[in-house]
C-alpha positions as CSV (number, residue, x, y, z in Angstrom):
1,X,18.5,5.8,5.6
2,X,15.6,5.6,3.1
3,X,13.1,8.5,2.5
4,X,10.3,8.7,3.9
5,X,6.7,10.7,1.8
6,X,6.1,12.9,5.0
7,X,2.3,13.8,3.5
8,X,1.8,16.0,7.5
9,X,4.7,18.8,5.9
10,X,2.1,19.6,3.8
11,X,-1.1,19.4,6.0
12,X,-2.7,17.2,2.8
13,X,-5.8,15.8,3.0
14,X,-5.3,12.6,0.4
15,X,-9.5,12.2,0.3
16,X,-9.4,15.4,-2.1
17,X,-7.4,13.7,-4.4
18,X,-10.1,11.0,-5.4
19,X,-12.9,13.7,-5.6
20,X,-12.6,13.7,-9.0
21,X,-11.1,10.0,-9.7
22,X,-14.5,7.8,-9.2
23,X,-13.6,5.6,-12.5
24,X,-10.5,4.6,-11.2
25,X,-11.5,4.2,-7.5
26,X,-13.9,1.2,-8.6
27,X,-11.4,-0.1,-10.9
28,X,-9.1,-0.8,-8.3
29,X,-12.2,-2.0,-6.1
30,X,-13.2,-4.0,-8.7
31,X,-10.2,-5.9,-8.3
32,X,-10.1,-5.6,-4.6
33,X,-13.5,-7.2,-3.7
34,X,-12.7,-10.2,-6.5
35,X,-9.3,-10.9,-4.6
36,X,-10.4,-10.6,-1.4
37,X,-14.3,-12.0,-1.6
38,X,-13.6,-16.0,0.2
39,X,-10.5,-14.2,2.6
40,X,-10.5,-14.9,6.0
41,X,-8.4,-14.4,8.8
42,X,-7.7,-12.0,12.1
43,X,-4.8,-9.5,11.5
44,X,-5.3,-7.6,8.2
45,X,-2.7,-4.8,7.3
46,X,-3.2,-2.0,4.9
47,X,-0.5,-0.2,4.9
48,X,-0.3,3.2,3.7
49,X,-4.6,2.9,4.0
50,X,-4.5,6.5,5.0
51,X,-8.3,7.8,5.3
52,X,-9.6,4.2,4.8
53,X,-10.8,4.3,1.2
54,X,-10.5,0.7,0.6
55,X,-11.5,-0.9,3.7
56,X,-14.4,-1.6,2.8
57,X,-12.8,-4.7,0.2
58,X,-11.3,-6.5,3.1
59,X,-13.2,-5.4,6.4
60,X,-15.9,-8.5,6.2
61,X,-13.2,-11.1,5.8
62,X,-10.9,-10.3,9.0
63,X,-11.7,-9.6,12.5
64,X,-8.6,-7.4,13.3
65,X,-7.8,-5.1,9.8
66,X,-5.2,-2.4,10.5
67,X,-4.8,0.8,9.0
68,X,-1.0,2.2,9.1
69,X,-0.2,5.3,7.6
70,X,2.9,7.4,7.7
71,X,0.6,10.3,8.3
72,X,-0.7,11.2,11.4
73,X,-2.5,14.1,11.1
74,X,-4.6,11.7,8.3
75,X,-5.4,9.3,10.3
76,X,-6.3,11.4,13.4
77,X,-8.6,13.8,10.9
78,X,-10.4,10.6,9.8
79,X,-10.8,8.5,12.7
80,X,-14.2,9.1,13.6
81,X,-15.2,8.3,10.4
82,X,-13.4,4.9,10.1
83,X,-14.3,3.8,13.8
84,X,-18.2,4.5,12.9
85,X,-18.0,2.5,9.7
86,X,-15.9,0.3,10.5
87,X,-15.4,-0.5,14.2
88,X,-13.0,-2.9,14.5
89,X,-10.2,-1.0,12.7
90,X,-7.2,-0.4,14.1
91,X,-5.2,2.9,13.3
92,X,-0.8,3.2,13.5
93,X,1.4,5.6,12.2
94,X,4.2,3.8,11.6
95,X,7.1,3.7,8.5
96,X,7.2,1.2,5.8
97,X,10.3,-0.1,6.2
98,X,10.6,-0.2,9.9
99,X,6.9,-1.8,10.9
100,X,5.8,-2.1,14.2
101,X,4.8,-6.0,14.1
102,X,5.9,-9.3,15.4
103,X,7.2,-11.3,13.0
104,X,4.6,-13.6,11.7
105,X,1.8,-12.4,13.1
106,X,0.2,-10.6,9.9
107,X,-2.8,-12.9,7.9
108,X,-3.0,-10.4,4.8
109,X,-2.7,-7.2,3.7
110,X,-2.3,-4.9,0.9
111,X,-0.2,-1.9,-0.4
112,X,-2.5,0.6,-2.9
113,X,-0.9,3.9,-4.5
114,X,1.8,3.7,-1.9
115,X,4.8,2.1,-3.6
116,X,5.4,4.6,-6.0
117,X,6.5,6.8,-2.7
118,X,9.1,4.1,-1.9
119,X,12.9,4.8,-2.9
120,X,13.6,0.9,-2.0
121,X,11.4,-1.3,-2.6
122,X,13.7,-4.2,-2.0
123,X,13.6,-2.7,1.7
124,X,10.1,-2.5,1.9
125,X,9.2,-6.0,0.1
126,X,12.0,-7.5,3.0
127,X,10.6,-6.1,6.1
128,X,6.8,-7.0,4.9
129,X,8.1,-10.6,4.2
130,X,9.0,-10.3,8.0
131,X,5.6,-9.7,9.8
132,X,3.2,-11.7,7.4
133,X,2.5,-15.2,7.9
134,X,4.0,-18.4,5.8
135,X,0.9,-18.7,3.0
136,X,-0.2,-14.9,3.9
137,X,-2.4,-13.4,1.1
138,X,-0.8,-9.8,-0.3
139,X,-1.9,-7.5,-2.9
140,X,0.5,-5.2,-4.1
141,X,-0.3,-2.1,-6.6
142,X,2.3,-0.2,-8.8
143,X,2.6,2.6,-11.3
144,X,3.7,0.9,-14.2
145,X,6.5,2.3,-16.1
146,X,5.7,0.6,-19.0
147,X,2.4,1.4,-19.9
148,X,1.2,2.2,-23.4
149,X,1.4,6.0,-23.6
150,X,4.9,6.0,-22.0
151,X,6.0,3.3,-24.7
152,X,4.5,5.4,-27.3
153,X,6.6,8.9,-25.5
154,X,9.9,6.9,-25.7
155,X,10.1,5.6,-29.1
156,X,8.8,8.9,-30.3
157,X,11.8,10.0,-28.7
158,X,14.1,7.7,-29.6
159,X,14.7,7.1,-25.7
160,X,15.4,3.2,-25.9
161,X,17.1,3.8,-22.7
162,X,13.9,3.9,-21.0
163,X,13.0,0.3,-21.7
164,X,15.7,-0.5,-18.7
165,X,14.1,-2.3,-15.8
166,X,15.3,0.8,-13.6
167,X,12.4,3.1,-11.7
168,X,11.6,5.7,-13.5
169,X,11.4,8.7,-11.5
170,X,8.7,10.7,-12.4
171,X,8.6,14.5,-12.5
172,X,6.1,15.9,-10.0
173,X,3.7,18.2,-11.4
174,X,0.1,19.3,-9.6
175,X,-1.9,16.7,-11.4
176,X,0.3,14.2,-9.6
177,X,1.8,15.7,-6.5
178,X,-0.6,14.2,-4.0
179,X,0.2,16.7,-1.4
180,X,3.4,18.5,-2.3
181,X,3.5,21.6,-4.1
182,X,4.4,22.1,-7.8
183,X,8.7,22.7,-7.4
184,X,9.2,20.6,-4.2
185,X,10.9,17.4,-4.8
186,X,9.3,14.1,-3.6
187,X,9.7,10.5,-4.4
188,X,7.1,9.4,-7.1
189,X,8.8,6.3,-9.3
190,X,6.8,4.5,-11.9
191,X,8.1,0.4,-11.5
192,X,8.8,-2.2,-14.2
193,X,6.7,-4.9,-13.8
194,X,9.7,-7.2,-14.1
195,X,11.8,-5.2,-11.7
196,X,9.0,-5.5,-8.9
197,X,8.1,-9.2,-9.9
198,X,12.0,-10.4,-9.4
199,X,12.2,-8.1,-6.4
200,X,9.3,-9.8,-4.3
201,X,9.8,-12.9,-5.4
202,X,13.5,-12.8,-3.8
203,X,11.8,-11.9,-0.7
204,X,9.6,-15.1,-1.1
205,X,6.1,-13.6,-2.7
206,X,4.9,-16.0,-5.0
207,X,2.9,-14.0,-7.5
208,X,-0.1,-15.9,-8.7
209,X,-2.1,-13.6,-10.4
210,X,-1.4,-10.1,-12.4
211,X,-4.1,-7.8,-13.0
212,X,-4.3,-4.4,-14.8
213,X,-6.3,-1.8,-13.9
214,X,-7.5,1.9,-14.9
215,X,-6.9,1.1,-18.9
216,X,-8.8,4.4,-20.1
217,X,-7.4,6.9,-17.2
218,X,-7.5,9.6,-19.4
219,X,-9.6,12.7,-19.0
220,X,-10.7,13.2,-22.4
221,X,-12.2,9.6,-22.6
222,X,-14.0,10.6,-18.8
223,X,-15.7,13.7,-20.7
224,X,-16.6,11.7,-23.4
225,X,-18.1,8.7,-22.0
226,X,-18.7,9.2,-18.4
227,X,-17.3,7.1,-15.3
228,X,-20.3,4.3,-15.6
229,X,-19.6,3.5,-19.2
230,X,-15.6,3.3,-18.7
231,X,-16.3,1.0,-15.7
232,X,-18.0,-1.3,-17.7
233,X,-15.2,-1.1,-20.4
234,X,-12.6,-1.4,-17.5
235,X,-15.1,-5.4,-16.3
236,X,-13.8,-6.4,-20.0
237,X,-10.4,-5.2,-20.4
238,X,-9.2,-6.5,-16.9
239,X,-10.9,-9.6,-18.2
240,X,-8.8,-9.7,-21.2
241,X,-5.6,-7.8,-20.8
242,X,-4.6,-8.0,-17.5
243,X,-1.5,-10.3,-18.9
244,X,-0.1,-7.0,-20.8
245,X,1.6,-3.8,-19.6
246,X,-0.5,-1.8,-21.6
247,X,-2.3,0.2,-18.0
248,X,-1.0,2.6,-15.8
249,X,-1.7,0.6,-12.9
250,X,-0.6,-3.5,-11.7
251,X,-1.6,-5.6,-9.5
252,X,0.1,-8.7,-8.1
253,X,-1.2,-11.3,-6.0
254,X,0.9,-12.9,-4.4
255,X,1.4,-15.5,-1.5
256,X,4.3,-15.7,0.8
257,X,6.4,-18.5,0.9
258,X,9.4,-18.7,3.7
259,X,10.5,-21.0,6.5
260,X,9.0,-20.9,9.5
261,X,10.2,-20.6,13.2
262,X,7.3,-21.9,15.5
263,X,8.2,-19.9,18.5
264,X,7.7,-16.3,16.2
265,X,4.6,-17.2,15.0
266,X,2.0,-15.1,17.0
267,X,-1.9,-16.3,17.2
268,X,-3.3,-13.6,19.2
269,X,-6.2,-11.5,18.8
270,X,-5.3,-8.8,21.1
271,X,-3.1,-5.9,19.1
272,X,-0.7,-5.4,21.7
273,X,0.3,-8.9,21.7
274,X,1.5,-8.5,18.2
275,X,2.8,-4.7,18.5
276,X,6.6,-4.6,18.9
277,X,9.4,-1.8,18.8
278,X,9.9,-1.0,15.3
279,X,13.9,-0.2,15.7
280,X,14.8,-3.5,17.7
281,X,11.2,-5.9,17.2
282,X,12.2,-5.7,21.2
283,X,9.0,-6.0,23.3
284,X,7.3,-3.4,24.3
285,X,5.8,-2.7,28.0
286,X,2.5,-0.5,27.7
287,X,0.4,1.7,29.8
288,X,-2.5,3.7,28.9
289,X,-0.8,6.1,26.6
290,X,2.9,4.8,26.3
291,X,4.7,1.8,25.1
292,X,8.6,1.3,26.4
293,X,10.7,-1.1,24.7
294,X,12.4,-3.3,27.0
295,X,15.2,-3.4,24.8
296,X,16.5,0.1,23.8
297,X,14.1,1.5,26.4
298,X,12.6,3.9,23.2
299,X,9.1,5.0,24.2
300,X,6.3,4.9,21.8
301,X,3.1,7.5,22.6
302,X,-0.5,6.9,22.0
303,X,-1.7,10.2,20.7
304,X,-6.1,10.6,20.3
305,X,-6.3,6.8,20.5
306,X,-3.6,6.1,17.8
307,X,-0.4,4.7,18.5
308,X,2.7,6.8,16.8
309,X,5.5,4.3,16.2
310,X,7.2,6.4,13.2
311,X,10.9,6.2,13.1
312,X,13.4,6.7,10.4
């Protein structure tokens, strides 16, 4: 069984944690709204999207986005808020490695600040592979283990151990809890770029494009030059050194690439075409406020207009 980052244990809401983070919110964006600008399709998934802070770099280009958050309580706090500004959007709580999609039926999607909360990725990258489309369009964001400063740390230390393509597993502290408190263990791993390149590509993501991002994500330099100036500095560098590991922060574009099986291919537009049980993909009979697999007969509720499909 892989752990799950259970954010409603700790009543967090993840929108004060980018309060005070505006220079690297438009970083990412900056990246977002290049890669997604000429996009199109109908079923768009972010998943771990939470309060929706980056819907608004894919919400022009497909008809159907999807929101899925392990979080409940985040999602219910913030769906007003999502539906006004963007009304198609469809909210699940639902677990990364067990999603609640048909396979194939899932144009593009992205995972942002997420993976560093997964203890498998391999898991993760496999059952993504599953509901996206042959050709789909997927972003995928990391915390890079080896970025500049933590190069710098371990040969200052003498810790050439830490060059290994092995997670790091990074010691939670306030700054970067998101949500737990300081003394509570959690999953937070920092990736090697390699390690997550050779792990999606053996699921079939074809990365075409690597991008870094949040190069001067240090307070000091905030104080110092402000957010405005740093994002301009950020334009250049992403320009420029985007093939290096030198930021804390990656990006992969990537397209899918597997064999396809014409009869699991799913063209709807209607969600509950595409929704399936998330332990058996068996389908699912709906009413109002419940959905009953027909398989293993587990029912699925629909709590304040979201559907709960979390399972471990």
């Amino acid at each position: 069984m892989n752990d799950v980052a259970d954010y409603d244990l700790f009543d967090y809401d993840y929108s004060t944690y980018w309060k005070n983070r505006v220079y690297e919110n438009n970083s990412e964006k900056l990246i977002l709204n290049k890669e997604f600008k000429d996009k199109k399709g109908t079923f768009f998934l972010d998943i771990g999207g939470s309060y929706g802070r980056l819907t608004d770099t894919y919400y022009k280009g497909y008809s159907h986005p999807i929101i899925m958050d392990y979080s409940l309580k985040t999602l219910q706090k913030n769906k007003d808020v999502i539906k006004k500004k963007y009304p198609n959007t469809e909210l699940i709580a639902a677990n990364a490695y067990k999603m609640p999609f048909a396979t194939s039926s899932i144009d593009a999607g992205l995972m942002v600040r997420v993976l560093h909360h997964i203890e498998k990725p391999e898991d993760y990258f496999k059952e993504s592979a599953r509901v996206f489309k042959k050709d789909a369009f997927y972003v995928q964001e990391f915390a890079n283990k080896m970025h500049l400063k933590a190069v710098i740390r371990a040969v200052c230390k003498l810790d050439f151990k830490f060059f290994s393509k092995e997670p790091y597993n990074h010691p939670l502290t306030r700054s970067n809890a998101e949500g737990t408190d300081q003394g509570i263990a959690g999953i937070f791993y920092n990736f090697h770029p390699e390690d997550v390149k050779e792990k999606m590509e053996k699921c079939g993501f074809i990365i075409t494009k690597k991008t870094g991002c949040s190069f001067f994500r240090m307070q000091s330099l905030k104080k110092i030059f402000g957010d405005n100036t740093l994002l301009q500095m950020e334009k250049v560098q992403q320009k420029l050194l985007s093939w290096t590991n030198i930021p804390p922060s990656i990006f992969y574009s990537t397209t899918l690439k597997k064999k396809n099986n014409d009869k699991l291919i799913n063209n709807s537009e209607k969600l509950e075409d595409i929704l399936v049980c998330p332990e058996c993909k068996g389908k699912l009979n709906f009413t109002e406020k419940e959905a009953t697999c027909t398989h293993c007969k587990h029912t699925y509720k629909k709590e304040k207009d979201i559907w709960d499909f979390r399972i471990m």
